[in-house]
Structures are given as C-alpha cells and as structure tokens.
C-alpha positions as semicolon CSV with decimal commas, in nm:
position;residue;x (nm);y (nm);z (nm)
1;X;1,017;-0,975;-1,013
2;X;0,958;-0,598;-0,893
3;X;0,853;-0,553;-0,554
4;X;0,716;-0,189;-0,449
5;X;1,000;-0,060;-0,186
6;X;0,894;0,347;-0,185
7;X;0,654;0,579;-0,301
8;X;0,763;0,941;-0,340
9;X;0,574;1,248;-0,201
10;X;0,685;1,600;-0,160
11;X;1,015;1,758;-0,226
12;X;1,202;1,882;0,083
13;X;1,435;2,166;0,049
14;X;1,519;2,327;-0,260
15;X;1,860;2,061;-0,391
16;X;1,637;1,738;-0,490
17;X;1,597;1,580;-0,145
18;X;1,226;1,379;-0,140
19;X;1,048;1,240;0,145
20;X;0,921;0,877;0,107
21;X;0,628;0,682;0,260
22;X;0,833;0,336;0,308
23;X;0,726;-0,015;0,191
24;X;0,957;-0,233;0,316
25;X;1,065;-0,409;0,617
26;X;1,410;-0,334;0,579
27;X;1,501;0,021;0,454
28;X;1,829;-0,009;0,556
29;X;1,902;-0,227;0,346
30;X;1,682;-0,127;0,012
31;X;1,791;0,275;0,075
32;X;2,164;0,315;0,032
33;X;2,373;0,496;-0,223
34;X;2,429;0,390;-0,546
35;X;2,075;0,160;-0,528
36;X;1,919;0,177;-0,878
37;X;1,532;0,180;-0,860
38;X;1,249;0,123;-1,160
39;X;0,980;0,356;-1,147
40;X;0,631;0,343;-1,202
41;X;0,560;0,561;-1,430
42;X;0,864;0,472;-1,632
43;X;0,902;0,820;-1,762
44;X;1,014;0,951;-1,432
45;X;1,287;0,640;-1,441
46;X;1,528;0,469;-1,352
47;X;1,664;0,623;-1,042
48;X;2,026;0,607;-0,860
49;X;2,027;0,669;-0,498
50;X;2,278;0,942;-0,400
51;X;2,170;0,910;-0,030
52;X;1,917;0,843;0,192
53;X;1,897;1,000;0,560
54;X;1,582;1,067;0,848
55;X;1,444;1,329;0,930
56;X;1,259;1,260;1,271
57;X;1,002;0,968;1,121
58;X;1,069;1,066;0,753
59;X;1,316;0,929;0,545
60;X;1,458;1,152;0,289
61;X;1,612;1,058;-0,064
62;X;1,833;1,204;-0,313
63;X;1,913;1,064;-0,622
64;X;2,165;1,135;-0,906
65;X;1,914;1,247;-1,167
66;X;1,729;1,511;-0,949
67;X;1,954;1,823;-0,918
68;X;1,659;2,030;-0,787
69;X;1,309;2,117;-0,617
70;X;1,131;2,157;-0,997
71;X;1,259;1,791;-1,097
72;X;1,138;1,662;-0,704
73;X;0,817;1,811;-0,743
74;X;0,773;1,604;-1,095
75;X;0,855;1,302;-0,881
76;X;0,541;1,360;-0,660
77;X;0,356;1,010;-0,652
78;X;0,639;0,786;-0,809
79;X;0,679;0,420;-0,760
80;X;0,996;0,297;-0,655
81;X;1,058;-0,055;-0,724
82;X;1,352;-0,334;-0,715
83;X;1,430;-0,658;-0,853
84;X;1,418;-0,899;-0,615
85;X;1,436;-1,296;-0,626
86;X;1,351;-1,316;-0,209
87;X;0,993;-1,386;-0,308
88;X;0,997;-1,721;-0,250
89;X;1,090;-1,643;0,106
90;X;0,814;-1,471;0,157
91;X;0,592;-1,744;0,192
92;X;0,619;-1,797;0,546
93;X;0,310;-1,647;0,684
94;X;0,503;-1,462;0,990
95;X;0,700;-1,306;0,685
96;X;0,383;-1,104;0,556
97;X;0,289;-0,987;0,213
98;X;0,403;-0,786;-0,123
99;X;0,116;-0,528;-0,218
100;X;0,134;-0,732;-0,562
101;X;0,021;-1,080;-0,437
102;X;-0,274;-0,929;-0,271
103;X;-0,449;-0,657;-0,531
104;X;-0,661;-0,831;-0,694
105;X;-0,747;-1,089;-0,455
106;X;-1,109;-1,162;-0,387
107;X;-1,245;-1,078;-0,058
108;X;-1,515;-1,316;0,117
109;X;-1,709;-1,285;0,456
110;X;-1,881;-1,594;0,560
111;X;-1,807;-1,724;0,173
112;X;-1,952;-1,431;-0,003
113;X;-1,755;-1,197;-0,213
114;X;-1,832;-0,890;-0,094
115;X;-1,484;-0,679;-0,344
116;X;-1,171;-0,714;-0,410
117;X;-0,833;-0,582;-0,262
118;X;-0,728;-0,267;-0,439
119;X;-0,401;-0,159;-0,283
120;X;-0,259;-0,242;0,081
121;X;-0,176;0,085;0,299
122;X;0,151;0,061;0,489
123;X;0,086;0,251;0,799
124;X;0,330;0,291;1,153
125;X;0,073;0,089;1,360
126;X;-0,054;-0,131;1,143
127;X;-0,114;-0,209;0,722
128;X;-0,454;-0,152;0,563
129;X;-0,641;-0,389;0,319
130;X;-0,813;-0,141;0,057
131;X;-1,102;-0,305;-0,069
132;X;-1,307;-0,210;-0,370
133;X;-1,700;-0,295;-0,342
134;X;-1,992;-0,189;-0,502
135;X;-2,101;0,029;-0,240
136;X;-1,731;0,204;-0,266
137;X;-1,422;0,159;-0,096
138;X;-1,331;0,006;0,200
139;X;-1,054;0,005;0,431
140;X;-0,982;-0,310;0,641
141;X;-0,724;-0,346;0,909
142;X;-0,468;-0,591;0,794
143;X;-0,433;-0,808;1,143
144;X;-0,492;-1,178;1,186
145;X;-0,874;-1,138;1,403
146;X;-0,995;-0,916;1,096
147;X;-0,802;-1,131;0,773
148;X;-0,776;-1,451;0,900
149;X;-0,707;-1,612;0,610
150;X;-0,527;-1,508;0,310
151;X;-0,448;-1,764;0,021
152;X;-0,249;-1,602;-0,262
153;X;-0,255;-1,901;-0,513
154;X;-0,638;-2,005;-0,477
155;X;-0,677;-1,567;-0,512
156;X;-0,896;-1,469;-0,222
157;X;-0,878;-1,321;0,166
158;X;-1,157;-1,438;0,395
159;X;-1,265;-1,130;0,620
160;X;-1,417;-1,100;0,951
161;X;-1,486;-0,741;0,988
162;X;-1,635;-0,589;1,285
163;X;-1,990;-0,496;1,320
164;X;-2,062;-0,208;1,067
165;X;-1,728;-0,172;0,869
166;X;-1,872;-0,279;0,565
167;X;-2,192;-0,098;0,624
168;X;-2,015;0,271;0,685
169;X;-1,933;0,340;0,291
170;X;-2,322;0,218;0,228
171;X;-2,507;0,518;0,048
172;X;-2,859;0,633;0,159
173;X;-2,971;0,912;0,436
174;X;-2,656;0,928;0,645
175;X;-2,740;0,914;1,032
176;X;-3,048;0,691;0,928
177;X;-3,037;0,313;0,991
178;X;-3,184;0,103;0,749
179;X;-3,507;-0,057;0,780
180;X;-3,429;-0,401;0,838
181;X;-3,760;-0,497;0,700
182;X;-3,745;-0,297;0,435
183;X;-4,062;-0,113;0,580
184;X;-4,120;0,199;0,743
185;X;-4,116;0,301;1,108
C-alpha cells in the first residue's frame, strides 16, 4: 500500500534542493539517501533521495533526477509516497491516521451527515480535518473533544464542532445573522 510521506513545494537554491511540507511521524526514518519515492502525478516519478537536510523548520530534499532549479520548480505540488506494509499497525488509536483511510469518510454531528472528509492538513500544532459540504469547505481541528469518534471500516467521523464552525462558510449577507424564524426583524 502507498502511504503519503511528503508533498513538494518550492525549489530552494538554484542545484535541485526542494522544501517539503512533511507527512509523517518519522522523517528520519522515511528521508534518507538512496530512499526511492512514487509520485503522484506519476509523470514527475519515481524519485531517489540524494539527501535530505533542515533548514531551521524546513526540511530540504535533493534527489538524483533533479540536477536543477527549472526541474524543482516542475516538482511544485508533487506527492511523495512509499510502500509500506506498517498499516496494520496503525490501528491503535494513539497511533493516529493515514490521509487515505480518512478522505472519503462521512462526517456526522448528532447523526446527520453534514460532508465528507476531503484531505487532512498536517500542521506543527495540530492536523486539520478538511471537510467538503454543501455550503463549501470546512476545516475541522483534528483533536479528540472536536472528532471523537472516527471508524475507518463502518466509513464515517462523528463531529462535535464548536458553536458556529459549520455556520462560518454559510453564504448569505456576511455580518448578518440569520433569522432564526425565518422572518424579519
């Protein structure tokens, strides 16, 4: 199975060297030379790792097939992937989740299905839920008080948001609250 480890964004320098938003607990581990990656799109792919190094908060990767700046620009918004059989360890709750077992998933507030989970946002403090509803998207902090519950195999998340996250992407008048009777004032 491929589980999402990197996504690429701008070059740095002019010889090849990327910096990557990290998706993974353990970069030390995914990021060191001579790592071969899949790539999403595939016609940007595969990639070798030459090296890996950080710059303050960033990490930065080279790889074999990107000599220069013009080939790391083309990289801009890649996928990096790896195989990985660990998967099945990963069911431990305290583990966590892939990005893959949770687009898709059905999100519910007090049993309603309100969207679905789009992509999950790894960020320093703490992981996003994006959530696609009709009213557009949503962003939902990934924590235990806001997603209690999260059941891969039956394919939903229950949510319990905070007053008025759900409500903020709402169109209409912005700066006007709705009527709650429908009414006027």
């Amino acid at each position: 199975m491929h589980v999402q480890v990197a996504r690429i964004g701008k070059p740095h320098g002019i010889r090849g060297e990327v910096t990557v938003q990290v998706l993974t607990d353990a970069p030390q581990d995914r990021f060191v030379p001579g790592a071969e990656f899949i790539v999403e799109p595939a016609s940007n792919g595969p990639l070798t790792l030459r090296g890996a190094r950080w710059n303050k908060d960033v990490l930065l990767l080279t790889f074999a097939e990107v000599p220069d700046r013009n080939r790391a620009e083309e990289l801009r918004g890649t996928r990096l992937f790896v195989e990985t059989d660990e998967l099945e360890d990963a069911e431990d709750e305290d583990e966590g989740w892939y990005e893959h077992e949770l687009v898709g998933l059905q999100v519910r507030i007090e049993g309603r299905t309100v969207g679905t989970v789009a992509a999950l946002q790894t960020m320093p403090v703490q992981d996003l839920l994006v959530v696609d509803t009709p009213d557009g998207e949503v962003l939902v902090p990934f924590v235990e008080e806001i997603v209690p519950e999260v059941d891969v195999e039956a394919g939903f998340v229950v949510v319990t948001p905070p007053a008025g996250l759900f409500e903020l992407n709402r169109g209409g008048d912005e700066g006007e609250p709705e009527s709650p009777a429908g009414g006027e004032d």
